[in-house]
Every structure is written in structure tokens, then in C-alpha cells.
Residue, then its C-alpha position, 0 to 999 in steps of 0.5 A: x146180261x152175261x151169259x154162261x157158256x158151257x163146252x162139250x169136248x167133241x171127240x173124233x173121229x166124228x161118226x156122222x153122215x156116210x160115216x155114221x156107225x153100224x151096229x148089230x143087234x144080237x141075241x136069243x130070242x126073249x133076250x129083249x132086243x126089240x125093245x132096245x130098239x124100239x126104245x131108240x128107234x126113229x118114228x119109222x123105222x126100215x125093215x125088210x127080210x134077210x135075203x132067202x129067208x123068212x126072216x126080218x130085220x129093222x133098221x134105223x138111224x140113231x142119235x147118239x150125241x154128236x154121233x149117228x148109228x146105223x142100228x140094225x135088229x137081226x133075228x134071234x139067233x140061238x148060235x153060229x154053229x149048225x144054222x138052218x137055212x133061215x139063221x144063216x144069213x144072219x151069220x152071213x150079214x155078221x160077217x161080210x155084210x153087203x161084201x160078198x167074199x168069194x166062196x158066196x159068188x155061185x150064190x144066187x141073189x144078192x147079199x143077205x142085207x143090203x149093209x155093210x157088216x156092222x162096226x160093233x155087235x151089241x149082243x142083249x142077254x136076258x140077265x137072268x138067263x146069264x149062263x145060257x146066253x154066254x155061250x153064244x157070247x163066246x160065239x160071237x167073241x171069235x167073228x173078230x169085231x169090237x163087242x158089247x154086252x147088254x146085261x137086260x133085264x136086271x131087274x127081274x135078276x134081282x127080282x130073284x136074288x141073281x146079283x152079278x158083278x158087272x166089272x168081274x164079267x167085264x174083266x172075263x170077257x175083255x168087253x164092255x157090260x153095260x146093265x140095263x132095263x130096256x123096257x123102263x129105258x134105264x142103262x139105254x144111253x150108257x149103252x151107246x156112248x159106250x158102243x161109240x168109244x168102243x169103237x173109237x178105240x177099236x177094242x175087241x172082245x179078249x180071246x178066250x182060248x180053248x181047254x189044253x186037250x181040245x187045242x192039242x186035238x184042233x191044232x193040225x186041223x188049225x194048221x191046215x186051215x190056215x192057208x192064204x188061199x182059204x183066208x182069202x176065199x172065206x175071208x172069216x177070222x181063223x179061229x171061227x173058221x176052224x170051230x166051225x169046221x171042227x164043229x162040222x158045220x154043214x155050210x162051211x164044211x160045203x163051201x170048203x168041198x165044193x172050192x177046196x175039194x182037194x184038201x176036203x178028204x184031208x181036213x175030215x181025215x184031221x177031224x176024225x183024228x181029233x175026236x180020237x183024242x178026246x172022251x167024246x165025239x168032236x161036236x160033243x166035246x166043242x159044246x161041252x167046253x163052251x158050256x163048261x167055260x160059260x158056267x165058269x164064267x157066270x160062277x166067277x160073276x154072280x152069286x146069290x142074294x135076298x131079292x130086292x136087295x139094295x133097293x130104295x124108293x128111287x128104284x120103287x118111283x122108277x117102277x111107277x114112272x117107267x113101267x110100260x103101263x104103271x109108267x101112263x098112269x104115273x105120267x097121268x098123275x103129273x099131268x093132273x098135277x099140272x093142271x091142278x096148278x094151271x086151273x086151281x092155284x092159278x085161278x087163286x093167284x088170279x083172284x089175289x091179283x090181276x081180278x084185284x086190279x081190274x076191281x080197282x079200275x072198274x069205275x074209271x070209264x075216261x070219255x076223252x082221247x087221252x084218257x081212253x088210252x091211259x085206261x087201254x095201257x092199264x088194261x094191257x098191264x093188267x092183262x101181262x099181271x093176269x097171264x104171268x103172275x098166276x098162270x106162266x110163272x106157276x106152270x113153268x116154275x113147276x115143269x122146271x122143277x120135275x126137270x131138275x128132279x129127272x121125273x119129265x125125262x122119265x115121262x118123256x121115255x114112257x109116253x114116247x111110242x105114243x108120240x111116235x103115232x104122230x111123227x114125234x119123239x117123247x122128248x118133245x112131252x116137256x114142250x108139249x106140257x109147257x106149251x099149256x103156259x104158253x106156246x112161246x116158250x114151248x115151240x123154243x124148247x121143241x126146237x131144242x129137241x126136234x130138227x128137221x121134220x119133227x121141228x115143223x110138226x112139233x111146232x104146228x101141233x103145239x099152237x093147238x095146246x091151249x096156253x094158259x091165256x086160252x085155258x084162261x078164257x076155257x075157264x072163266x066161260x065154259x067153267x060158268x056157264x057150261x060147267x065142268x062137263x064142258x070145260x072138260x069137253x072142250x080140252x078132250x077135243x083139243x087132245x082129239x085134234x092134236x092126235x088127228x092132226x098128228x097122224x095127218x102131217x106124219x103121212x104128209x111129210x115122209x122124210x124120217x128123222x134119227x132116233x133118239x137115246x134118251x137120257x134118263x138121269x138120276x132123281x135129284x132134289x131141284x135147285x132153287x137157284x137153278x130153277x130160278x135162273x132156267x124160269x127166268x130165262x124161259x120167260x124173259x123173252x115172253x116179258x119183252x116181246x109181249x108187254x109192247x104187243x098186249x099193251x100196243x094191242x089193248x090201245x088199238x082196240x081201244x081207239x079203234x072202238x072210241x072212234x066208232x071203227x069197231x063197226x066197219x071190222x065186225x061188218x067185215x067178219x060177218x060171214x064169219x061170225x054171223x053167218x058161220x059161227x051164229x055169233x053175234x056180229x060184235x064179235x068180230x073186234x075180238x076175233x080179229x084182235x085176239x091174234x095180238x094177244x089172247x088174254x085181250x080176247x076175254x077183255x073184248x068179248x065184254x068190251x063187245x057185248x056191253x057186260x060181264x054177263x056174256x050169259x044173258x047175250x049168248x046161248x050154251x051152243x054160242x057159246x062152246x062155237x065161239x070158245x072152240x073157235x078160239x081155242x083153234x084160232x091163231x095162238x098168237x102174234x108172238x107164238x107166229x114170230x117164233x114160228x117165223x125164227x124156228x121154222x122158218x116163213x113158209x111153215x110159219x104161213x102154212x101153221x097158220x092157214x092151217x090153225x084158221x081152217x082147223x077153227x073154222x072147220x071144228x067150230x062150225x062142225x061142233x056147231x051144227x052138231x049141237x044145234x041138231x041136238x037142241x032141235x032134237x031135244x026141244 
């Protein structure tokens, strides 16, 4: 069979490893720089406080293609002249990171982050707070470094009818504005494809210069600032220097009295000249200028318009798929609608097909060897039709559809702070919801998605998800004979174990993965051909390693049951079975058995008991013990050897002591509670 090959360019340098970027988060407080970074963050990120300070930070490392970042939220900070004593480190890690320069050696402690300064400063703006925030903007234009402006918040900019014009701001500043909604993760991963080719390109922001009269006034005291000594000591870029001094700021104006005590008198004698020459004082005048080029620049960039002007219904399903709250209760309705598929179309397309053939067959009862195993190849054919056709085909046709569509990416961003409870990352929601078709494909795809140690925890909790074999056997029991309150007791549990399990195997293993930006694509009508080809190569694994499996199985149980050896396994189980679990001791066959295939386990339970009736042999308690059982039990032995290619054998082994001891333990605990209940209630 051909394969299609598809190449992506790798573009250099690579920034991985030791040489992974650095980038600052920046911004006034409410600008949404937490959200950013909890939005990208890994499942447990670093933080510390600034050195001297109050303040704290967050770190973590971030995935961003090919490339890795170092991405560091620093406190807000309103702007770099006249920090107090808790914001200066701020400016101090913005400018010489771990690298302390020479005017900070007399400083006790060590430097204020243990980083070196960032690469890239990434300043988040609250887009409709635009005029404000371009001050600091022009701030931090002068530290020198490649720069980038988030534009968050837009869409409550356009809530109020504030329009601006991304490329026009672009063009003003000379730096790269990316729109985005950090809470609904639109515009997240533009944002860091484009830190990284900034960086590449080692592109910084244009130089905004000052108004005529105020550069006349500052450039003696430019002139004298800019001495080799002075740059060396400081080692800050000159116009910031020489702003910050104009400014008066009391640690620049302290470092230079206390390392240039010479030049101190003469640079505030070029200061207080400066000021004669202006209608007001100095500091005034600085921050009426940098006012007036911010409203400047905000005047050339927006205008006013109807609010919710432009938008659609993309923007309007955006609103319920990526909203924080409204976002769960969309991804509720998808999963409701996927089980709604598992559970009713596909028990329809079960009744018009495999429940067609085994009618078909009921009268064929074969006494003889041969005739035992033609009857057994029947019966596991009719198992493959059974799972496939009505439950595997279904759930993965529909799951690639809401892929092609962009809706699992958008349920991946909301659901991923939940995930992050358990070690995981919301990209792993697609493998989870198709790991309710089967667990084969689902642990393939989680691997896509996951390395390291969030490869081995997705893995193990996804042979908790009950595939549709299981939820098969969940329906066609506990549906008749515990009805829905039961069915839906029995998957709540499931979610229960999930998440404890989670929590459980995230404690356990503390070696922390990257954060992942998530891309968000735009809606799209799903191809047919594509969906076609993308189910097809999702199953066609399932087809060839199975069918031998569930055929090869159904005959060994068969024979195994013709030649009376049935009996000597289920006396082997017995302190499982009878004593355990209060099953009947016939049971063991398919307890065994079903680690083959699970849809043999429905097939053997009746083979076992002798009817179709299972009511009339077991009670309501035996019957929830031996579904949970079930349930919790080893998935698989084709879920165990993808396992075995994934994760490799060691974790393989340990995911299934682990699933064994989880069955045991939740059946038999579940067991005791109801019977105490039946006694108390009797």
C-alpha cells in the first residue's frame, strides 16, 4: 500500500535544549498575561519569587514546533521609570537576567531570577485599554531586544466597537502585533511562531525617536552619559540610560552617584538646564510626550465602529466551544453526541447486523471436533461484524469529522486545565473520546500527542476508557438487567477511577513534560475523501491484528470447552471468582478469556451459564461485581501490544498489574458495599 509523505521545512537555527529561547512575559496588571501562560504552560509549571521582593514569577518550558522556549510570566508592571523596590527586579531581569553588570556587585544576594535575560520580550496589552498600555510599549521598545505585541482581549474590543488596525500599529512601532483571546486560545499559537521568527531574524522594535525640543534639551546630557566607562558599568542601552536619568529615576540617578560620584553634580546640573528649556518640569514633560505619542499612535491605528461588526456564526460557535464555562458545556454536548452514537445508532446497526447473523446461526449446535471449530470461526467473525461495523466504524468516522471541522481542537483548549489535574495536556481529549471505539487506536494516537511522561500516563489511564467492546457488554447487561440508573453508575465510576488514577500516577512520576501551543484551526466543512482515508487508516490496524486474535481466540475456547478442560481453569480461578467476587465459579473461562478480545467475554458468559437469560443465574450485586470487573480488567491482548510498541515492556507490565489490581480492588470493594446494602435494606 502507498503511503503519502508529507515534509515540513525545518528551519534553523533549531532552538532546543541548552539552546531553547527565553521569553518574557510583560504587561500591566489585568493585561491577561496569566492566562497566556496557563494557556501554554506545562502540567506543572515552576515558580519562585524575584529576588528581594514579593513578587513572583512562573516558568515553564513550551513546544512550539520543532523549537522549545523557556517562557517566563513576570509580575505586572505599569512602567520602568520610578520602580519601587518590589518592580525593580522586574526591570533588572529584563535587562541583564542572571548576568549581573558591575553597578550591581555591592548588592547583596544574588540576581533577581536565576535566568538569563530573555531573548524576546512578548508585552500583553488589553486591546481595549490600547492607549494606556502603548505607553509602557514605548518603554520597553528602548531595553533593545527583539519585541512583540500581544493585542489580547479583542474581542471585547470589538464588543465596544474598538476596530484596530493590526498591520497600520505594526508599521508604527517596526514590531510584530499579533491579535489574540487568550482565554478562548484564539491567536495563541500565531503568537509564538511568530516569537520564534523574530528572534530568527533578530528583528527589534523601530526606534521611536523623541519630539524636536525635548532631544535639543537631552542631548548634552545624552552626550555625557555616553562614555565607554558608563556603558560598560551599566551595560544598559543608551537611550534608556539616558531616559531614565532625564526621568530622575532614583536607582539609576543612585548607581551612577555612588560609581561616578564625579560626573554626579554635572549630569544633574545637564538635567536642571534641560528643564529650562522646556514649558515644564523634565519628568513632566518625558511623560507628557510619551502620552502624547501613545495617543498618537492609537488615533493612527483604530477607529470606532458598530460593535460585533463583521462577525458570524464562527465567531458565535467560538463563544460556546471556547469560552471558559459556556466552552464545558459545549464539550458536553459533543460528548453526549458521541455517546449518543456509541449507545443508540450503534446499538441499531447492531440489531440490523451482527444480532442478524447470530439469529442466523442459533440452530447450528455441531457435536463433532470439526464442526466445533467451524461454528467457533463463525462466531468470531460474527464478533469482528459486531464490534466494527456498529460501534468502531460509527465512533471513529464521527470523531474524525469533528477534527476536519476544528471543533476536537477547540474542546482540546477548554478541557486542557482539567487534564492538567492528572499529569495531561488537552490534546490528549481526541485519544481519550476515541479510546470509547476502541483502546488500540486511542493509545496510537495519544502517542502522537504525548512523549515522555505523559505518553506512559495517557496510555495507562486510556485502558480504563470503556471501548465499545466493553460499553457493548455495559449495555447488553447492566442496560437489561440494572437499568439506565445502572448503566450510568457503572461509566460515572469509570470517570471516578480515570481521574484518581490521574492524580495518583502524576504524584508518582515528577519529571515534567514541555507545554504545548495548541493550535486552533479554522471551522471547516469535513471532507469526505479525507475522512474516508484518515477512518480507514485508524482501523486498518484494528482489522489485521484482531480478526486472527478473536478468530484464534473464540476456537481455543471453544475446544478448550469441547474437551471438558473448561472445568480445570474455572477451578483455577475460584478465589477469584467465588470467593472474591461471589460469581459463579463457570465464570472463570471468560474472565480469562477475555483478555483475547473483550466482545468474546459476552459470548462466553452465555456459553458459561448455559442461557441467554444471565438474569435467572445471577443477581443485581453479581451482576454490577462481574461488569466492574470487567470494565477494569486487561483491555486487551492487542490494547497490551501496543502498549508493549508505545511505551515500551516495563510500563506495558506495570499498566497491566496495574488494571488487574484496580478490577480486583473496585469489584470486590463495590461488592461488599452493596451487599451490606441488600442485608440493610432486606
Amino acid at each position: 500500500m502507498a503511503t503519502s509523505e508529507s515534509r515540513v521545512p525545518l528551519r534553523t537555527p533549531l532552538f532546543r535544549g541548552e539552546r531553547r529561547l527565553r521569553i518574557a512575559l510583560v504587561g500591566m496588571p489585568n493585561a491577561g498575561k496569566s492566562t497566556l501562560f496557563k494557556a501554554v504552560s506545562s502540567t506543572a509549571p515552576h515558580t519562585g519569587r524575584l529576588a528581594g521582593t514579593q513578587r513572583d514569577y512562573g516558568e515553564c518550558t513550551v513546544q512550539i514546533g520543532f523549537d522549545e522556549a523557556s517562557l517566563i510570566e513576570l509580575p505586572s508592571i505599569a512602567s520602568l521609570h520610578h520602580l519601587g523596590e518590589d518592580d525593580l527586579p522586574a526591570l533588572k531581569f529584563l535587562l541583564w537576567g542572571d548576568e549581573r553588570p558591575p553597578i550591581s556587585v555591592h548588592e547583596p544576594g544574588g540576581p533577581p531570577a536565576p535566568f538569563a535575560p530573555p531573548d524576546l520580550i512578548v508585552q500583553v496589552v488589553d486591546a481595549t485599554q490600547l492607549e494606556s498600555h502603548l505607553e509602557l510599549t514605548l518603554e520597553l521598545s528602548q531595553l533593545g531586544r527583539p519585541m512583540i505585541l500581544a493585542l489580547n482581549m479583542m474581542d471585547a474590543a470589538w464588543d465596544k466597537g474598538l476596530h484596530i488596525n493590526v498591520k497600520a500599529l505594526e508599521k508604527l512601532l517596526g514590531m510584530p502585533v499579533v491579535p489574540t483571546v487568550a482565554l478562548m486560545g484564539q491567536g495563541i499559537s500565531e503568537l509564538f511562531r511568530t516569537a520564534v521568527a523574530t528572534v530568527r531574524n533578530a528583528a527589534c522594535p523601530l526606534p521611536q525617536p523623541l519630539s524636536r525640543h525635548i532631544a535639543d534639551s537631552l542631548q548634552p546630557l545624552g552626550q555625557a552619559l555616553n562614555r565607554q566607562e558608563i556603558n560598560a558599568a551599566f551595560r544598559v542601552p543608551p537611550p534608556l540610560l539616558l531616559m531614565q536619568v532625564a526621568a530622575g529615576d532614583p536607582y539609576f540617578l543612585g548607581e551612577l552617584g555612588q560609581h561616578f560620584p564625579q560626573l554626579l553634580p554635572q549630569l544633574q546640573k545637564m538635567r536642571s538646564e534641560a528643564a529650562e528649556n522646556l514649558p515644564r518640569p523634565l519628568e513632566e514633560e518625558l511623560h507628557a510626550e510619551r502620552h502624547h505619542r501613545a495617543a498618537t499612535l492609537f488615533e493612527a491605528s483604530t477607529r470606532m465602529g458598530a460593535p460585533h461588526e463583521g462577525r458570524g456564526w464562527r465567531y458565535w460557535l467560538d463563544e460556546l466551544f471556547l469560552h471558559p464555562q459556556w466552552g464545558l458545556i459545549g464539550s458536553l454536548a459533543v460528548f453526549a453526541a458521541v455517546l449518543f452514537v456509541v449507545f443508540e445508532v450503534s446499538a441499531w446497526l447492531d440489531s440490523m447486523t451482527s444480532a442478524r447473523l447470530v439469529e442466523a446461526l442459533a440452530d447450528w449446535q455441531p457435536v463433532s471436533t470439526w464442526g466445533v471449530i467451524g461454528r467457533a470461526v463463525a462466531d468470531g467473525l460474527i464478533g469482528l461484524v459486531g464490534i466494527v461495523v456498529p460501534y468502531m466504524l460509527p465512533l471513529v468516522l464521527l470523531l474524525v469529522a469533528l477534527e476536519e471541522a476544528g471543533v476536537m481542537q477547540r474542546i482540546a483548549f477548554v478541557v486542557d486545565r482539567g487534564f492538567h489535574q492528572i499529569g495531561l495536556h488537552g490534546g490528549v481529549a481526541v485519544p481519550f473520546l476515541t479510546g470509547l471505539g476502541c483502546n488500540v487506536p486511542a493509545i496510537s494516537a495519544a502517542a502522537k500527542v504525548t512523549s515522555g511522561r505523559e505518553r506512559i500516563i495517557a496510555s495507562v489511564l486510556i485502558t480504563f476508557v470503556p471501548c465499545s467492546a466493553r460499553s457493548a457488554i455495559i449495555l447488553a447487561l447492566a442496560g437489561k438487567f440494572l437499568g439506565a440508573s445502572g448503566v450510568f453508575a457503572i461509566f460515572a465510576l469509570t470517570l471516578v477511577v480515570v481521574a484518581l488514577m490521574g492524580r495518583l500516577l502524576a504524584r508518582n512520576r515528577r519529571e515534567f513534560g514541555p507545554g504545548q501551543v495548541q493550535e486552533i484551526p479554522p471551522y471547516a466543512l469535513p471532507r469526505a475523501r479525507a475522512m474516508l482515508s484518515e477512518t480507514w487508516a485508524r482501523t486498518e490496524d484494528i482489522l489485521t491484528i484482531v480478526t486472527p486474535l478473536l478468530v484464534g481466540g473464540s476456537v481455543v475456547l471453544a475446544l478448550l470447552h469441547h474437551v471438558g478442560a473448561d472445568a480445570a481453569i474455572n477451578a483455577l480461578f475460584t478465589p477469584v471468582t467465588a470467593w472474591w467476587l461471589g460469581l459463579p465459579v463457570v465464570l472463570g473461562v471468560p474472565i480469562l478469556f477475555g483478555v483475547l478480545r473483550k466482545e468474546l467475554s459476552l459470548l462466553m458468559i452465555y456459553q458459561a451459564l448455559g442461557t441467554f437469560e444471565v438474569g435467572t443465574q445471577l443477581d443485581w450485586v453479581q451482576v454490577t461485581t462481574f461488569l466492574l470487573f470487567l470494565t477494569f480488567y486487561i483491555p486487551c491482548i492487542s490494547t497490551f501490544a501496543v502498549m508493549l510498541k508505545t511505551i515500551g515492556r516495563k510500563e506495558a507490565l506495570i499498566s497491566v498489574a496495574l488494571s488487574v489490581g484496580v478490577a480486583l480492588l473496585v469489584s470486590g470493594a463495590v461488592r461488599l458495599l452493596l451487599e451490606g446494602v441488600r442485608v440493610f435494606f432486606a
